[in-house]
N, C-alpha and C positions, 0 to 999 in steps of 0.2 A: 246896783248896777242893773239897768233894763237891757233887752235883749230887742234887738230890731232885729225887722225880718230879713238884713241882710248878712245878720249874720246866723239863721237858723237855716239857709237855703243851700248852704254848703254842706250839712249835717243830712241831708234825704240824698244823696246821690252815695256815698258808702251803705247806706242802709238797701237802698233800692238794689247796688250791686251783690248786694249781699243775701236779701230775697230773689233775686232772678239767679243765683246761683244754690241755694238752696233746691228754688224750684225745680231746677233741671236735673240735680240730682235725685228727688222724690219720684220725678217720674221718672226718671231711668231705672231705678231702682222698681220702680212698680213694674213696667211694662217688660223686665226680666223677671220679675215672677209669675206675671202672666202668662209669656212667653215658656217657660220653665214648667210648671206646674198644674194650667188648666189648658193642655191642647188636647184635640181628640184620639184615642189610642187609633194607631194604626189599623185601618180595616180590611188589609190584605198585605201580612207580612212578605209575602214573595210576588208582590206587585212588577219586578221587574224581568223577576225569574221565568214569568209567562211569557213577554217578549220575545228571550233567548229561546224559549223553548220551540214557538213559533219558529224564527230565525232557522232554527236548527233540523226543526221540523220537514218546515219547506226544503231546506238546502238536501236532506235527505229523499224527501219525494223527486227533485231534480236528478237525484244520483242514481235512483235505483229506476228511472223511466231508463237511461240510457245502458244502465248495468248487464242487462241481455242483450245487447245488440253487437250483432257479430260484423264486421269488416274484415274485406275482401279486396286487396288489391290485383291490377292485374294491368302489364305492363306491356303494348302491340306498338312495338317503333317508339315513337316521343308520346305518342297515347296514354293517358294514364287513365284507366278507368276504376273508382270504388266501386264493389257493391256491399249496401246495407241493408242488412234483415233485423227484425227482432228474435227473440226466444223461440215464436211460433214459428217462424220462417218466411214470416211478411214483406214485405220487401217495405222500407221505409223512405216514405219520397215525401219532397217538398224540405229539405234538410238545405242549408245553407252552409256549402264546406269549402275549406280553408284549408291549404297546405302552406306551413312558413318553416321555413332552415335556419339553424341555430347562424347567429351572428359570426362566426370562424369561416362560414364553407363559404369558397365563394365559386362561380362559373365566369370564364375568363376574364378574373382580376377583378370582379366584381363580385360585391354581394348579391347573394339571389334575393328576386324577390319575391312573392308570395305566390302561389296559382290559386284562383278561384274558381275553381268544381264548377262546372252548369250541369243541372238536373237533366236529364235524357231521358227520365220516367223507370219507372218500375224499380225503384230503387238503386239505380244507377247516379254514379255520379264521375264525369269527367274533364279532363284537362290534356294541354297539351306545354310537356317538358321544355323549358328553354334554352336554347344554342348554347354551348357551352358546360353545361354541366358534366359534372364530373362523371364517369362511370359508378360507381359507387358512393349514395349521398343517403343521409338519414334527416328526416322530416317530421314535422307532427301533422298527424290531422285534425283537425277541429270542426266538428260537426252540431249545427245548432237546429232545434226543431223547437219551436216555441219556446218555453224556457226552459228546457234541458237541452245541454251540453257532454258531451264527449268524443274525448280527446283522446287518440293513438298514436304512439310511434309507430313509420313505417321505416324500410329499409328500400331506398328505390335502388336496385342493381340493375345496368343496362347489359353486363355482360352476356346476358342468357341467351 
């Protein structure tokens, strides 16, 4: 019996499937133990530790610029004037402040909305109360100087 070539050409295409799946095993097999066993040891176990450390770093230089700083309310009619010092008793100007009222208080039937402080110099900062508020309301202030931030509760009582 002679073998013609058409019936040897159906006999390379299981073989062929059978080398292309060998090969893709050898090399996965390889390229995990590449992977596995020749990578460079780490060259700074707490690589990400530094980050946080910064992160945390900074967040405390913000904290402790505003940590001396003393605030001073002082209430003349609907007038609301702050004043802010540092430790030394500098007066600290150029602050960008912010009084906002918890979401509950409202001033006739409305929620309040924020007063924004204008600089008046010398570490002054004031505003003027709006119609309606309550005699007795509690506030935050929020005072920002470059990037340091702080924040007070104030108690604004109109009875006095």
């Amino acid at each position: 019996m002679t073998m013609t070539s058409q019936s040897i050409v159906p006999y390379r295409w299981p073989a062929f499937i059978i080398v292309l799946i060998a090969g893709f095993a050898a090399f996965s097999w390889w390229s995990i133990d590449r992977a596995a066993s020749q990578v460079s040891a780490v060259s700074d176990p707490d690589y990400y530790a530094h980050g946080l450390k910064y992160h945390s770093a900074s967040l405390d230089a913000k904290a402790s610029a505003t940590a001396g700083w003393t605030v001073t309310p002082q209430l003349a009619g609907k007038a609301l004037i702050i004043e802010v010092r540092d430790a030394t008793h500098q007066a600290i100007a150029g602050c960008q402040a912010i009084i906002t009222f918890p979401p509950g208080q409202t001033a006739a039937r409305m929620p309040i909305a924020p007063i924004a402080l204008t600089d008046t110099g010398d570490g002054r900062y004031s505003g003027t109360l709006p119609a309606g508020l309550p005699t007795s309301v509690s506030a935050t202030l929020t005072l920002n100087k470059d990037q340091a931030t702080a924040q007070r509760q104030i108690l604004i009582n109109q009875n006095s």
